[in-house]
C-alpha positions as CSV (number, residue, x, y, z in Angstrom):
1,X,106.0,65.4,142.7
2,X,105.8,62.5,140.1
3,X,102.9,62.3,138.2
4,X,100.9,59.8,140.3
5,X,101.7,62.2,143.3
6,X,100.3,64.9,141.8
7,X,97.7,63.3,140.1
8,X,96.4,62.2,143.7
9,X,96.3,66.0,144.8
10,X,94.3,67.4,141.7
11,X,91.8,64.2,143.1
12,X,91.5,65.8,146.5
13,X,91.1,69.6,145.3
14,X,88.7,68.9,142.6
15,X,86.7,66.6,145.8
16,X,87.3,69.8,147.9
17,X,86.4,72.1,145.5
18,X,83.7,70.1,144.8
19,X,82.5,69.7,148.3
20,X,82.9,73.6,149.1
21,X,81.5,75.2,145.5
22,X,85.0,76.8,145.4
23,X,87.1,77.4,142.5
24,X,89.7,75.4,141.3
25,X,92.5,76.3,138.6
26,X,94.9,74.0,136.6
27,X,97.9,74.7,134.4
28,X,99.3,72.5,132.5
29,X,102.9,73.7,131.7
30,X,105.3,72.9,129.0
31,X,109.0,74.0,128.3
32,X,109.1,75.2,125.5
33,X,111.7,73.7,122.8
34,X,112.8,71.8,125.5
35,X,114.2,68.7,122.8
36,X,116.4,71.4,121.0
37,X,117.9,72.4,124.7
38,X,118.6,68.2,125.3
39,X,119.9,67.9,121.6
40,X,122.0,70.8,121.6
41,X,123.7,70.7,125.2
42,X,122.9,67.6,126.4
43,X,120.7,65.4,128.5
44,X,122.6,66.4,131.7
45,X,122.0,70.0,131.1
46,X,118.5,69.5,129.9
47,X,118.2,67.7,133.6
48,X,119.6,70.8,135.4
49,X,117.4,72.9,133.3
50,X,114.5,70.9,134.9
51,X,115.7,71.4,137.8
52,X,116.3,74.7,138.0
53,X,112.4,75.7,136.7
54,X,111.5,73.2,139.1
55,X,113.0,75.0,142.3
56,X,111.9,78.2,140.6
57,X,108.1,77.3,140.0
58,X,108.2,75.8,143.9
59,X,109.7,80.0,145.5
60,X,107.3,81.4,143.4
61,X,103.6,79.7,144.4
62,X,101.7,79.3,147.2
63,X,102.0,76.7,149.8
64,X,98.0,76.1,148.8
65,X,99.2,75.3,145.0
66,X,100.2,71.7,143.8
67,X,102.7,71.6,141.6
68,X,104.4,68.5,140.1
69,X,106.0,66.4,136.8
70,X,102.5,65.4,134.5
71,X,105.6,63.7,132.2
72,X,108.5,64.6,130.0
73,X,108.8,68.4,129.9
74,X,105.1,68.7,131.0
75,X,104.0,70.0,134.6
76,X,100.8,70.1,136.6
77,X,100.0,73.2,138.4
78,X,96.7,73.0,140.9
79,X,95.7,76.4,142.0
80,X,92.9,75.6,145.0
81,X,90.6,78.5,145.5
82,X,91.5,80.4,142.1
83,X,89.4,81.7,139.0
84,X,90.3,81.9,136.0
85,X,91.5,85.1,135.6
86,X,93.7,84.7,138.9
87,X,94.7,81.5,137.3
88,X,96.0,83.5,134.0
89,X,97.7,86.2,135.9
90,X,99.5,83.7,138.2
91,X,100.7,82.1,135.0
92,X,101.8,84.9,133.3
93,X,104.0,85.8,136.5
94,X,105.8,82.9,136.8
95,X,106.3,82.6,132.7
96,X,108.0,86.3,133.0
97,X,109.9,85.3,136.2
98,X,111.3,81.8,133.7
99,X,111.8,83.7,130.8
100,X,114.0,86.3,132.8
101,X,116.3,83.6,134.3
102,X,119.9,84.0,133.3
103,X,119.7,80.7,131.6
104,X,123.2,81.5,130.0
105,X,125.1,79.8,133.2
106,X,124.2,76.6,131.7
107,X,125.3,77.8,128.1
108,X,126.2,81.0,126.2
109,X,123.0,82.3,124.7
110,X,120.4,79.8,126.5
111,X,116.7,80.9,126.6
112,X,114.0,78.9,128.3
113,X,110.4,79.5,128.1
114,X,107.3,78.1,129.1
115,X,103.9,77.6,127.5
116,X,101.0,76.9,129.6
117,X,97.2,75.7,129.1
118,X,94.8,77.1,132.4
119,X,91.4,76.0,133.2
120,X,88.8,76.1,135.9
121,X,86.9,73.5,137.5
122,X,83.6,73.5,135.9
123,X,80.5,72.3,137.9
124,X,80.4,67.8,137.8
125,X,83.4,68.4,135.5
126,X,85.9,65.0,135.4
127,X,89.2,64.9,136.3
128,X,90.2,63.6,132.5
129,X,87.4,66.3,130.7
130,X,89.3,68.9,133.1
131,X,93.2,68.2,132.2
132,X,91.5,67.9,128.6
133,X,90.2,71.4,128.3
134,X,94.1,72.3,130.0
135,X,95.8,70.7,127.6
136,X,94.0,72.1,125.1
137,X,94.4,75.5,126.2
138,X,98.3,74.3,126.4
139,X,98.6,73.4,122.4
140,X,96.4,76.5,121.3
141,X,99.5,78.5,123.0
142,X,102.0,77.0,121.5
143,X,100.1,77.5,118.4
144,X,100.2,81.2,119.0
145,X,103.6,81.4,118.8
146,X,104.7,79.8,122.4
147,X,106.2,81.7,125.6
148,X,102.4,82.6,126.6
149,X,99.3,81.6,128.6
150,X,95.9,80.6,126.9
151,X,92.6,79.7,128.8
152,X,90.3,77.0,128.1
């Protein structure tokens, strides 16, 4: 999903969620490094690198979760029905299940990791206070050193 797309379906959780007094998780997600992988191999290999995480990302989350492009090497994961602390240990799955690719198909030596920023819906929360708090979560893990999950 482009970022309008998905930005459409965060709308209609946070109304459901709203609505129903259930939880609601977001992740924002970030490759991490990802301008040293298109400078050093390429654009058209940073695109199949995209790809690739993308199809990953889609076999490993539920047909409940939203996930699509926020912009640049930035993604929007909407967990409907999830805490935090299911949130974080979704995350944390699918950043071991990325990091353990065999990146190396698309060069000798290639890692790719992820960093990623999760929060939960918080009572008349907005959608911009919301991806806020994620996206701060997001830059306080790469500010631990990257390839991991913090929580808003």
């Amino acid at each position: 999903s482009n970022r309008r797309c998905i930005m459409r379906m965060l709308e209609e959780e946070i109304a459901r969620a709203t609505r129903g007094g259930s939880p609601c998780s977001i992740a924002l997600i970030d490759l991490d490094w990802f301008k040293r992988i298109n400078d050093a191999y390429g654009h058209p290999t940073g695109d199949e690198v995209l790809r690739t995480f993308s199809i990953t990302m889609f076999a490993n989350i539920r047909s409940t979760d939203r996930f699509g492009r926020y912009g640049g090497e930035e993604f929007l994961l909407v967990l409907p029905d999830m805490d935090t602390n299911g949130a974080a240990r979704a995350l944390d799955r699918l950043r071991a299940i990325i990091a353990d690719l065999e990146w190396s198909a698309f060069s000798p030596g290639m890692k790719v990791t992820l960093s990623a920023g999760v929060a939960t819906l918080k009572g008349d929360e907005t959608t911009d206070s919301f991806l806020a708090r994620a996206d701060s979560a997001l830059y306080a893990a790469k500010a631990q050193g990257r390839n991991r999950i913090a929580r808003a």
